[in-house]
C-alpha positions in Angstrom: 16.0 -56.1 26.3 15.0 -53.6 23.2 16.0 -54.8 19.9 18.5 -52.5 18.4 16.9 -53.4 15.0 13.5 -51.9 16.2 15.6 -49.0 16.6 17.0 -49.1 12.9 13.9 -49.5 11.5 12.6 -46.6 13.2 12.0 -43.4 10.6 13.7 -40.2 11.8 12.2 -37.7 13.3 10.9 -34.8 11.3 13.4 -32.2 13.1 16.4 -34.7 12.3 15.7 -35.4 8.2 17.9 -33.7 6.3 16.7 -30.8 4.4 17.0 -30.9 0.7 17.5 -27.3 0.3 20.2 -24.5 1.7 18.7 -22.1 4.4 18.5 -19.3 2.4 17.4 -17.0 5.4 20.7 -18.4 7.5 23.0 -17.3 4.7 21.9 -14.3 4.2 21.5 -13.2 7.9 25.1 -14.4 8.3 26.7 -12.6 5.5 25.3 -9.3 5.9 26.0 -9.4 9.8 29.5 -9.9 8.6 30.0 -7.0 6.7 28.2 -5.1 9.1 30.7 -6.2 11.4 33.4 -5.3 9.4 32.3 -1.6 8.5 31.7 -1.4 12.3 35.1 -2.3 13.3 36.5 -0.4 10.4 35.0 2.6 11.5 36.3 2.3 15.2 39.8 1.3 14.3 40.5 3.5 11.7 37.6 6.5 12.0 38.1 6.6 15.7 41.5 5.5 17.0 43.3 6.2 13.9 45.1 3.4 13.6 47.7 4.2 10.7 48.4 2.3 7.8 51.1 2.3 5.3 50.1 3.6 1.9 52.1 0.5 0.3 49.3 -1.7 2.1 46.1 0.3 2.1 45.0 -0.4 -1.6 45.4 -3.7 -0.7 43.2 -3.8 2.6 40.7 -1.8 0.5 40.4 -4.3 -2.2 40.0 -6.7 0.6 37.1 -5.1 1.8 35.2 -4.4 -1.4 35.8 -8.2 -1.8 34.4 -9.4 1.4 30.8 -9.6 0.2 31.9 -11.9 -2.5 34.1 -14.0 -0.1 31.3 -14.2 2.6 28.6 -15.2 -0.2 31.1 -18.1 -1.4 31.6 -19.6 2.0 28.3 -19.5 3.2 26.1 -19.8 0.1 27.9 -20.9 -2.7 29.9 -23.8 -1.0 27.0 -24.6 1.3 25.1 -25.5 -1.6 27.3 -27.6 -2.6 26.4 -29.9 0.6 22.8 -30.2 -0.1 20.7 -33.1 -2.0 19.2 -30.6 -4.0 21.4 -27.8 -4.9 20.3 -24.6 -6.9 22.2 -24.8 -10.0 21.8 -21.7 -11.6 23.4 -19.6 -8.9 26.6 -18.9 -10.0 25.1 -18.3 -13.4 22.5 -15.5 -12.0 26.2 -13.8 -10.2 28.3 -13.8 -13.1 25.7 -12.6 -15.7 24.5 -9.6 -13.2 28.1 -8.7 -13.1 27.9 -7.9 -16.5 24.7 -6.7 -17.2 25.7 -4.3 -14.4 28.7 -3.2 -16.4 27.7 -3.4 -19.8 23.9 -2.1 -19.0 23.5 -1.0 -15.6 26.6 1.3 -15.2 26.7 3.4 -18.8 22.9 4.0 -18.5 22.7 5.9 -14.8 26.5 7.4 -15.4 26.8 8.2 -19.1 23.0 8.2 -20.4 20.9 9.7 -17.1 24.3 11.4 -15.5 22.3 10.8 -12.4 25.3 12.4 -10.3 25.4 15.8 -12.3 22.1 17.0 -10.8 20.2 14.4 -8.4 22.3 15.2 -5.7 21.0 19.4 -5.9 18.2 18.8 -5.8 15.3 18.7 -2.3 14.9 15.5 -0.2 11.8 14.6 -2.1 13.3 15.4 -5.3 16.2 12.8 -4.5 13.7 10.5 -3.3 12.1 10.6 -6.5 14.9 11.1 -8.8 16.7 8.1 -7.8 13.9 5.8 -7.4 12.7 6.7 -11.6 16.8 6.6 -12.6 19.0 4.0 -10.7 16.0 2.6 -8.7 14.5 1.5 -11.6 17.5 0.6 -13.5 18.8 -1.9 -10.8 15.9 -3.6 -10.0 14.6 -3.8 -13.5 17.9 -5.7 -14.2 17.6 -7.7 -11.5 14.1 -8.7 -12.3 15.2 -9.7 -16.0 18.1 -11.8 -14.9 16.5 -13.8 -12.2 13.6 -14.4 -14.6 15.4 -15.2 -17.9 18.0 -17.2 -16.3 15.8 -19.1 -13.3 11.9 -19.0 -14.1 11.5 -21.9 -16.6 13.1 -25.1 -14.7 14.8 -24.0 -11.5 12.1 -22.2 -9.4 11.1 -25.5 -7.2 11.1 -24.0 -3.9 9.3 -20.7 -2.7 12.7 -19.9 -1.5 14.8 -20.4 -4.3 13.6 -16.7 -5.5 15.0 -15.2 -2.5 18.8 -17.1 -3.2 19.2 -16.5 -6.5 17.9 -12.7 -5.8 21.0 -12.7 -3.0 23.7 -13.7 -6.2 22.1 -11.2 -8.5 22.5 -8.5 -5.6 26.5 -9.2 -4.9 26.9 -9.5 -8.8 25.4 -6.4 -9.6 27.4 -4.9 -6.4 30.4 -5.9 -7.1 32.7 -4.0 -9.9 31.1 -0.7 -8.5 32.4 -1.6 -5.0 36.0 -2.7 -6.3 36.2 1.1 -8.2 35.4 3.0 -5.2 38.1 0.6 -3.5 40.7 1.1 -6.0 40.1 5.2 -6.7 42.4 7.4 -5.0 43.3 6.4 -1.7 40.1 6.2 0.5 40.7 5.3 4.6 39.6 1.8 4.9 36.5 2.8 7.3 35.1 4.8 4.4 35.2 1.6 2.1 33.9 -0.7 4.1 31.0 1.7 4.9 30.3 2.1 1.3 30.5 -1.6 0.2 27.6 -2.1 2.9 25.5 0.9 1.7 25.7 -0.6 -2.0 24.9 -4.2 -0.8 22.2 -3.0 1.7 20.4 -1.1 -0.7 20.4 -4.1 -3.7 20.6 -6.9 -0.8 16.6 -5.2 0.3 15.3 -4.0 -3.0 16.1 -7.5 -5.2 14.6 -9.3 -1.9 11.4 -7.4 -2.6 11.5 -8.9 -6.7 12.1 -12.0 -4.6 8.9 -12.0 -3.0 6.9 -10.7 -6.1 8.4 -13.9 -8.3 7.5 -16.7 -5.6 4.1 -14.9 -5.5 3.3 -15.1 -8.9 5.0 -18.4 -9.6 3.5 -20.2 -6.0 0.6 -18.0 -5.3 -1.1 -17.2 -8.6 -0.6 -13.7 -7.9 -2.0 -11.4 -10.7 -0.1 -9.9 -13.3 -0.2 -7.1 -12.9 1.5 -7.5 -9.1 5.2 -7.5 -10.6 4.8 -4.2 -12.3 3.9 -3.4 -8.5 6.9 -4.9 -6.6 9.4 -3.8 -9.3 8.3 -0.1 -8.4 8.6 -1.0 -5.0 11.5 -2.2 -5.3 12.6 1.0 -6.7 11.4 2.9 -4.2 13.7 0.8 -1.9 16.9 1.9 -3.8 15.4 5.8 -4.0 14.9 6.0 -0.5 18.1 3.9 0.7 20.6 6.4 -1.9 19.8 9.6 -0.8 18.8 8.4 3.6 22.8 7.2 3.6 24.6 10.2 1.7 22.8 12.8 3.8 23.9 11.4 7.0 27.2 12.3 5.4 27.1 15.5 4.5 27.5 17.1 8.3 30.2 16.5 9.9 31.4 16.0 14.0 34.7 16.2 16.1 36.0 12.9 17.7 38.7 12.9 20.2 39.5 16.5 18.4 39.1 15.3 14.8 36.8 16.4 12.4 35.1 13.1 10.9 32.4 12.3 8.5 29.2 10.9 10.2 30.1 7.5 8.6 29.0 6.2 12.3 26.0 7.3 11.4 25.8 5.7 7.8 27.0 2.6 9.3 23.9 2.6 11.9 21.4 3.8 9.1 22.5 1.5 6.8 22.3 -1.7 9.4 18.9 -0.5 10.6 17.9 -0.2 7.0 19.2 -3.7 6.1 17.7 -6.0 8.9 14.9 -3.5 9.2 14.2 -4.8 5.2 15.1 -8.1 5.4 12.9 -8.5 9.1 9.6 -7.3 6.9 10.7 -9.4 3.7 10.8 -12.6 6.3 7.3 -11.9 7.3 5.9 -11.9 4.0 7.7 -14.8 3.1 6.4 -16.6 6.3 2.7 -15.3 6.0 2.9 -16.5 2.0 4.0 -19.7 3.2 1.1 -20.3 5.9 -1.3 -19.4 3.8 -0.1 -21.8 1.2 -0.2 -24.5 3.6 -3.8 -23.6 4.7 -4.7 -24.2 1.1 -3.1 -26.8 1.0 -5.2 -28.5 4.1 -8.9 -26.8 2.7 -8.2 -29.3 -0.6 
């Protein structure tokens, strides 16, 4: 007969320890599927059926919406690293302080200093390309870059992966007041909203995953210094290519079921093409920096 103590003693198996860590990848592949799914939906009921709503309710379901990012975020990051031996502690931190950089910073300087929106959007496809990528491009990610380092660089960078969570808060943080005022501003359909809030998050979701990569490079891979300088202009190129992609599916317009409708069907697909298409190569990188660190680790 086998000794049940045998069996007590006997160490787990690797795929049944518990991991110290939150799956960073699992959040984020969960949240952003969510409000894609939303926006899709949105778009259907409201876009394509019609489906009425009362103007008593619709600010309401619009705040809602612009909310959802943060609601997803809290349930499936925020609380999930609350479950974990090793939390990361700084992530609520790296959220509320991108919120108001984004206002007190981010905001005045592309609206009031740059005006962006007074003559990027004249100008030719290369010219917004461009224009946006040297203006808010560089702005948001800039931003992003100094929060995530000033706040997480010295003591709670552990894991190659913590870069990549802590670039996910400063994202929605950043995202979230401008998302609320397009929600709250006159009385945009629902659809519209919820295809905007995924453009915004999309578009700083991607480009503060790329400062992701660049930090766990140079703090786990003894990348150069002069590499950051590098992913923060790619990183900007990100935002200048994402801004003006999205608002010129937008501009034409097609007839539904005898309605004339923006292409927000086509924003929708952009956008979710351009988010997983992002986050697909970011994973790769992330994967290929981690084998190779593990090679090293076996040539010592």
């Amino acid at each position: 007969m086998t000794d049940y103590r045998a069996r007590l003693l006997t160490p787990p198996r690797e795929e049944e320890e518990i991991r110290p860590y939150r799956s960073v990848w699992r959040s984020i592949i969960i949240e952003n599927i969510g409000l894609t799914s939303v926006a899709a939906v949105s778009f259907v009921l409201f876009g394509i059926l019609g489906v009425s709503i009362p103007d008593t309710i619709r600010p309401i379901l619009n705040i809602a919406i612009a909310l959802l990012p943060l609601v997803f975020w809290v349930l499936f990051s925020w609380l999930a690293e609350r479950t974990v031996p090793q939390p990361r502690r700084q992530l609520l931190a790296v959220f509320l302080f991108s919120v108001l950089i984004a206002r007190a910073v981010g905001q005045p300087l592309v609206e009031e200093f740059l005006r962006v929106q007074e003559w990027l959007p004249l100008g030719t496809a290369i010219g917004r390309i461009v224009g946006y990528t040297f203006t808010v491009g560089i702005v948001q990610v800039g931003l992003a870059y100094l929060v995530l380092y000033t706040l997480t660089w010295q003591e709670n960078l552990r894991y190659r992966y913590d870069t990549l969570a802590y670039a996910a808060a400063a994202a929605l943080g950043y995202g979230m007041l401008p998302s609320l005022e397009f929600a709250v501003t006159g009385q945009p359909n629902p659809y519209v909203v919820a295809a905007h809030t995924l453009s915004i998050f999309a578009t700083l979701t991607v480009a503060n995953c790329v400062v992701a990569y660049g930090l766990s490079a140079v703090r786990f891979d003894s990348a150069p210094a002069l590499f950051m300088p590098f992913i923060i202009a790619l990183g900007s190129l990100v935002t200048g290519l994402s801004i003006p992609l999205y608002s010129g599916f937008l501009n034409a317009t097609f007839s539904i079921i005898g309605a004339s409708v923006q292409r927000h069907v086509l924003g929708i697909g952009f956008t979710g093409a351009f988010l997983f298409g992002g986050l697909f190569l970011i994973y790769t990188l992330f994967t290929y920096a981690e084998r190779r660190a593990a090679d090293r680790e076996l040539e010592r």
